[in-house]
C-alpha angles and dihedrals in degrees: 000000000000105000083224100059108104111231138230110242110254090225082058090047096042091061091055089066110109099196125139136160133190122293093352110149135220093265091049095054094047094055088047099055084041082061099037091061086049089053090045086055092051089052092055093041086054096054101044077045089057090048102052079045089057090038093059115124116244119293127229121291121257113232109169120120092223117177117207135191117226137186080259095042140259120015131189121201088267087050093068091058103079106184094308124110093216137064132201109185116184108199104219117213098233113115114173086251084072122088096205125002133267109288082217100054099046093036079066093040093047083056097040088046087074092051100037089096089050092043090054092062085076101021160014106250104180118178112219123190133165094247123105109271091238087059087047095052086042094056087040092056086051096059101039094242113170111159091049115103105199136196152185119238094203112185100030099228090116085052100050091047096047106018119032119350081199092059092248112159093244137160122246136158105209120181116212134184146211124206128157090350094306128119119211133166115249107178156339145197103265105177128092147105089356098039092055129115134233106288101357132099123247111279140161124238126259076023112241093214110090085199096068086043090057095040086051093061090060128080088241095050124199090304128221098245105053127065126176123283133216093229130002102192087099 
């Protein structure tokens, strides 16, 4: 969207939609068109939001030299790469102190896992956590993931530059690039306990768990008192 195009209002948009289903009655149709221009201007947020994100300068150069285990071996930060220019790292909250991993976490990976192979169309996602790479494969081959690439990070300095300084196991997505040979950080999910606001949890925005987007869709919404499990068969 060109930031000089003049748009149509969203309450104008919202009245050309011809939708109608059985029984509704006039109150309902007018909340819902009500609704439908505020989903028109979300759109439209999201998307001069995605563009300030593109527009960003260039971040600062990544100069560790951070050593990584993959399914194939050993990895180092070009590695993961691929050749791709562009880098997407979830930070999996799965530290070798944890029994199991975090239900969060896995519940996104367990989504992104469906679209990895698409993703990597445009991009290398790799997923790094502080467990040994032969308790992360084993957990992988649990949940029937196929698309995730996971790693190792094996000595913790990559986790403690662009996840937790205090060595907390801690989620993060963090974006890198490569241009002309040289590796810079782009972006990362910034919001989180102090960005939060009176009576929600933390969440990014647009929220990277497919789950919440879908729960928010329904009258009950994605509730303040359940979270995902790793099994529900108990």
């Amino acid at each position: 969207m060109n930031s000089n195009e003049t748009l149509v209002p969203a309450q104008e948009l919202a009245l050309k939609n011809g939708a109608r289903y059985p029984n509704e009655s006039e109150e309902y149709r007018k909340a819902r068109n009500a609704l439908l221009a505020e989903e028109i201007e979300l759109r439209r947020h999201i998307e001069r939001v995605a563009q300030q994100r593109r527009a960003l300068p260039l971040g600062g150069t990544v100069t560790g030299l951070y050593k990584f285990e993959g399914e194939n071996g050993p990895a180092d930060f070009a590695d993961l790469f691929g050749d791709k220019q562009t880098l997407i790292i979830y930070s999996y909250m799965f530290g070798p102190q944890r029994q199991r991993p975090c239900p969060m976490c896995t519940s996104l990976l367990s989504s992104w896992d469906g679209e990895a192979k698409d993703v990597g169309q445009r991009a290398a996602l790799a997923v790094v956590a502080r467990s040994p790479i032969d308790r992360l494969l084993t957990f992988k081959k649990e949940r029937g993931w196929q698309g995730l690439n996971l790693y190792t990070d094996l000595t913790g300095d990559y986790s403690r530059d662009y996840v937790s300084a205090d060595d907390e196991d801690d989620t993060a997505i963090n974006v890198f690039t490569r241009r002309d040979g040289t590796i810079r950080h782009f972006w990362s999910a910034e919001m989180g306990g102090a960005t939060a606001d009176p009576g929600q949890d933390p969440r990014g925005a647009p929220d990277p768990m497919p789950l919440w987007t879908i729960l928010d869709m329904t009258p009950e919404g994605r509730g303040s008192d359940w979270y995902p499990k790793l099994d529900y068969r108990t």
